[in-house]
N, C-alpha and C positions, 0 to 999 in steps of 0.2 A: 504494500500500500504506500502511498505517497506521502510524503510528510504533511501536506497539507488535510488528508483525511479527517476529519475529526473522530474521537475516539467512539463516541455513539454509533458512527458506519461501519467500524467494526465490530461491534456488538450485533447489528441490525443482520450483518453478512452470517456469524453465525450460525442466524435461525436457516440461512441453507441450508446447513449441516454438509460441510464438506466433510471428505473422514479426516481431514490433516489439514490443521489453520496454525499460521505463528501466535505465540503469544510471547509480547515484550513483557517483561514481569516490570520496567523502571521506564521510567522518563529519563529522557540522555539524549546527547549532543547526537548529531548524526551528519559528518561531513560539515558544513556552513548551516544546516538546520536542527531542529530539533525533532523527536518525537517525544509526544505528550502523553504520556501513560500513567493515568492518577491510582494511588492504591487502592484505593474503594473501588474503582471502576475494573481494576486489572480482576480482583477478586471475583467481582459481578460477574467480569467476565469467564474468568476461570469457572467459577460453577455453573453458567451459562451451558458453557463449551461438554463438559462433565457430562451432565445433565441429559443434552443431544446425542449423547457418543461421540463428538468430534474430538482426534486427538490432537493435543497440544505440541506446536512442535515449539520448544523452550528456546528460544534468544536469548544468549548473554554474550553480553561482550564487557563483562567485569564482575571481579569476585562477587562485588554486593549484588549483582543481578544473581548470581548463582542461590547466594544465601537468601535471596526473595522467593525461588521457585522452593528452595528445599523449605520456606516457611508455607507456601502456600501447600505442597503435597503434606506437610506435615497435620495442615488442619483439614485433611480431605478432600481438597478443592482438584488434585489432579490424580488420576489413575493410575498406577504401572502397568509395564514399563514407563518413567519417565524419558524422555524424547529430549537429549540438548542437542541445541546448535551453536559452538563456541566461534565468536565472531572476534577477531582480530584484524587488525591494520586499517580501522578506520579514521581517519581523523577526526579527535577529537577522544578514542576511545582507547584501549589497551593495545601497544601495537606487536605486530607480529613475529614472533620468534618464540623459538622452544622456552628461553627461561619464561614467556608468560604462559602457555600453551599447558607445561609439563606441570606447574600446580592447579591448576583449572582440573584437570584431566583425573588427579587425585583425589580431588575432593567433591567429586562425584559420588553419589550414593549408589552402590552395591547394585547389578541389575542394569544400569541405566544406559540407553543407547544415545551414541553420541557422534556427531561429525564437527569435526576443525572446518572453518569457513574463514580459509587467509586469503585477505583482497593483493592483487598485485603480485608484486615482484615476489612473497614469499609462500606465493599459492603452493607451487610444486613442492619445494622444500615439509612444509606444513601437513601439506598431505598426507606425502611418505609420511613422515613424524607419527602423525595422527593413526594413519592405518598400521604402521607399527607397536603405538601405543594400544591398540584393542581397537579403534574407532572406525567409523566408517568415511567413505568420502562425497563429495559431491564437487561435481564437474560442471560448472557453468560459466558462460562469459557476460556472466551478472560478476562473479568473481574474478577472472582474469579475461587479459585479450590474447596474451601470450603461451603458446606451449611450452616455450624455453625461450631464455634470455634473446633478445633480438629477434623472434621468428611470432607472428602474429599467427593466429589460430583463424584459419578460412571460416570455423563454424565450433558450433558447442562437441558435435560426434568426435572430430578429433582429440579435446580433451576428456569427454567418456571414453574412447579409445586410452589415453594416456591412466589416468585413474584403473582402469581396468588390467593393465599391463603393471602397475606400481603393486595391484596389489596381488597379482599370478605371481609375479618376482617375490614378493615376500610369504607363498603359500597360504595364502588367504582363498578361501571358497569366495564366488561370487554370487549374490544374491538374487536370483528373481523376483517377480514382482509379489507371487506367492509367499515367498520366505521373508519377503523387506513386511507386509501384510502380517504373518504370523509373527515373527519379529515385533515389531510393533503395538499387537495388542489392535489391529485396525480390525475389524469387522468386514468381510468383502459384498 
């Protein structure tokens, strides 16, 4: 969604009931804007979400967003698996490199599925990192334009192509959409 969203349209989007919608747990900087995510309302929405069967896919992009979502699962408001999405190299937000990446990744609660989401230059790097740490990847050129340093990515397939080959090289089983679904806790 776009920063200018107001927080209500996503609440309202919700009652679609996709099976898998973000949810920011903080208000934070984002690039030169903000997103506004008030606590009463993140909560509303959490139960909201709950409630429909939509699962949460968890945004953090800093410790205290972390310690928001494990508050909100703690009073019932989110199901497991919970679902992170650890977000690095934004401006304005934690940037991207293993020393921030490798305590995040810790302090994850027991169970919990998770992908690195490193903007730019330290995409590839973080990846690896990330699917060597237990985590999963994601390939977009929402995240990067480049495959490797200097060489621009014609389309998104080639870095699913690349994600997919990072993690055959480290013996990792690749998931279908069946298994990413059971995984998940999503309902088909």
């Amino acid at each position: 969604m776009g920063l200018s969203v107001p927080f209500g349209e996503l609440e309202r989007l919700a009652g679609l009931r996709p099976r898998l919608a973000t949810l920011n747990p903080c208000s934070m900087s984002f690039g030169e804007g903000e997103f506004s995510n008030p606590p009463t309302a993140v909560r509303r929405l959490a139960a909201r979400m709950r409630g429909l069967g939509v699962k949460p896919e968890l945004e953090i992009y800093d410790t205290g967003h972390l310690e928001a979502c494990l508050r909100l699962a703690a009073d019932g408001l989110l199901a497991e698996p919970l679902q992170f999405s650890i977000l690095l190299g934004l401006h304005g937000e934690m940037a991207a490199t293993p020393g921030n990446l490798v305590p995040m990744v810790r302090r994850l609660p027991p169970g919990a599925i998770w992908q690195v989401i490193a903007i730019g230059r330290a995409n590839l790097s973080l990846t690896a990192i990330g699917l060597a740490l237990g985590g999963n990847a994601r390939a977009s050129m929402e995240d990067t334009l480049h495959l490797r340093k200097g060489e621009l990515t014609p389309g998104n397939r080639p870095l699913v192509e690349r994600a997919v080959t990072l993690a055959r090289d480290l013996g990792l089983p690749i998931a279908g959409v069946a298994e990413a679904e059971r995984d998940l806790g999503i309902a088909s």
